[in-house]
C-alpha positions as CSV (number, residue, x, y, z in Angstrom):
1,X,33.7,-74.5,76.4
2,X,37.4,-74.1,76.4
3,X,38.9,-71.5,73.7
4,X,42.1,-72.2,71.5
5,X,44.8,-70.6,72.2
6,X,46.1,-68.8,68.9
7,X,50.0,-68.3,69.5
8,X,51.7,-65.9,67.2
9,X,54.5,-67.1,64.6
10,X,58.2,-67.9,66.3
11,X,59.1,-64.6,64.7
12,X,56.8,-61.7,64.6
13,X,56.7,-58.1,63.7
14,X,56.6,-55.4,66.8
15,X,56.0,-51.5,67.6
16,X,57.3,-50.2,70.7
17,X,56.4,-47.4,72.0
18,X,57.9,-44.8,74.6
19,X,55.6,-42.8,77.2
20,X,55.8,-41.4,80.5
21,X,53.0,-40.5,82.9
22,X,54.4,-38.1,85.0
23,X,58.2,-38.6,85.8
24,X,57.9,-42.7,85.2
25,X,59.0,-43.5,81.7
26,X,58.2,-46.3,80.3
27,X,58.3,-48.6,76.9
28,X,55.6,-50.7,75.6
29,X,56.3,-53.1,72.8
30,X,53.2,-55.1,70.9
31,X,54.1,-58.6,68.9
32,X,51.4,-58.2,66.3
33,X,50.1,-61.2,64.0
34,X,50.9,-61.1,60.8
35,X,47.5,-60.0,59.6
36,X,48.7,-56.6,62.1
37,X,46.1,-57.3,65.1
38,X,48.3,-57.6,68.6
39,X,48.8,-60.9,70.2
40,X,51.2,-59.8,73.2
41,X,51.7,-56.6,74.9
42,X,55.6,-56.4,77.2
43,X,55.9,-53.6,79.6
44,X,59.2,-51.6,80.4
45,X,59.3,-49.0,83.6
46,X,62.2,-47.3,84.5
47,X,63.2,-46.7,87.7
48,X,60.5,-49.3,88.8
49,X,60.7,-51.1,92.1
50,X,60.3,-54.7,92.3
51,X,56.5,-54.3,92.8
52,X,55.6,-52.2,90.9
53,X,57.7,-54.5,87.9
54,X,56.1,-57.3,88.9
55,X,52.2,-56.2,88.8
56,X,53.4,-54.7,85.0
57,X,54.3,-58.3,84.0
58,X,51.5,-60.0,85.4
59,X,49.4,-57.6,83.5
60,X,51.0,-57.8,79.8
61,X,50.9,-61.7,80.5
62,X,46.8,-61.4,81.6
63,X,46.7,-59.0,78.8
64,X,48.4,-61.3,75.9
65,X,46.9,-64.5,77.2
66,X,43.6,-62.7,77.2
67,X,43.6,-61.5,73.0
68,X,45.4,-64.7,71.9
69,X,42.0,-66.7,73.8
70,X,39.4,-64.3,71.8
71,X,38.8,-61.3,73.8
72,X,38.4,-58.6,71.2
73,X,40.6,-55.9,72.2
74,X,38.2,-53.5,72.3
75,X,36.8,-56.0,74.7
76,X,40.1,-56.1,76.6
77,X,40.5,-52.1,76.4
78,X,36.7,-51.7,78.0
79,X,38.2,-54.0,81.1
80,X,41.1,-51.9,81.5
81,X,40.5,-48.6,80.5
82,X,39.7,-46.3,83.6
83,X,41.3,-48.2,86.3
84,X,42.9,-45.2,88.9
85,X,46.5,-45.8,90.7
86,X,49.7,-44.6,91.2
87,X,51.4,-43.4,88.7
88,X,48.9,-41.0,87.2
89,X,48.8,-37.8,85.7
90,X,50.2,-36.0,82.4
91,X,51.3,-38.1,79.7
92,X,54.2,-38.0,77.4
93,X,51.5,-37.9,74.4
94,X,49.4,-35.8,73.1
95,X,46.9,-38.2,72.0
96,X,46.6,-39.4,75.5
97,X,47.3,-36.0,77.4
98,X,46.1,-37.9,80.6
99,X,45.9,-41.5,82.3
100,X,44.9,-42.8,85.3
101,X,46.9,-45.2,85.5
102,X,49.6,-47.3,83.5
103,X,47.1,-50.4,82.7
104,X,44.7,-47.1,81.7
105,X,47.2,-45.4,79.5
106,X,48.1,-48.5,77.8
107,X,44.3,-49.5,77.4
108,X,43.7,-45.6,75.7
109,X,47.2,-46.6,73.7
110,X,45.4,-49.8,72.6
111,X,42.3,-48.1,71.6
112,X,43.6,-45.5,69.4
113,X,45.7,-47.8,67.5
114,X,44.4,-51.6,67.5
115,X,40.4,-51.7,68.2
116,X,38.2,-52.2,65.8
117,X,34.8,-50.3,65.6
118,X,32.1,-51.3,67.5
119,X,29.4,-53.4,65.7
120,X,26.3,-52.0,64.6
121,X,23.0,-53.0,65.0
């Protein structure tokens, strides 16, 4: 069984959204559909080397891919959220005073303000 891909319209609305975790400052930007639900996530470090760029791009293109195939993205955040590496620590917001990491912040970021509530029963 091979899942559509649902692709969002040519032009889309967006959020973006500034954080640090610790002294790496960063901007994520969601395309949402136009019923609100994100279909793409993009990923902006500063002062980011060229691997630590590239890993951030391969996971907002994992990430969209993943969401416009099906995966719930309470589904996706329970994949992500969690995962420990460099750079961790204090956050820039207070609804997420902590992360573990940037895939984890962005999972907790997710969370907050895109999944829906687990089913019942």
């Amino acid at each position: 069984m091979v899942a559509a891909r649902q692709s969002l319209p040519v032009t889309r609305d967006s959020i973006t959204h500034k954080f640090s975790i610790g002294r790496h400052e960063g901007y994520l930007t969601i395309g949402l559909y136009p019923d609100g639900k994100p279909g793409e996530i993009f990923l902006k470090m500063s002062k980011e080397g060229s691997t630590l760029s590239g890993m951030c791009q391969a996971f907002c293109r994992a990430f969209s891919l993943s969401i416009q195939h099906g995966l719930s993205v309470r589904d996706a955040v329970g994949r992500f959220k969690g995962m420990r590496f460099e750079p961790m620590g204090e956050t820039s917001n207070p609804e997420i005073p902590e992360a573990d990491s940037i895939v984890d912040y962005i999972a907790k970021f997710l969370e907050l303000n895109f999944a829906e509530p687990p089913r019942r029963g």
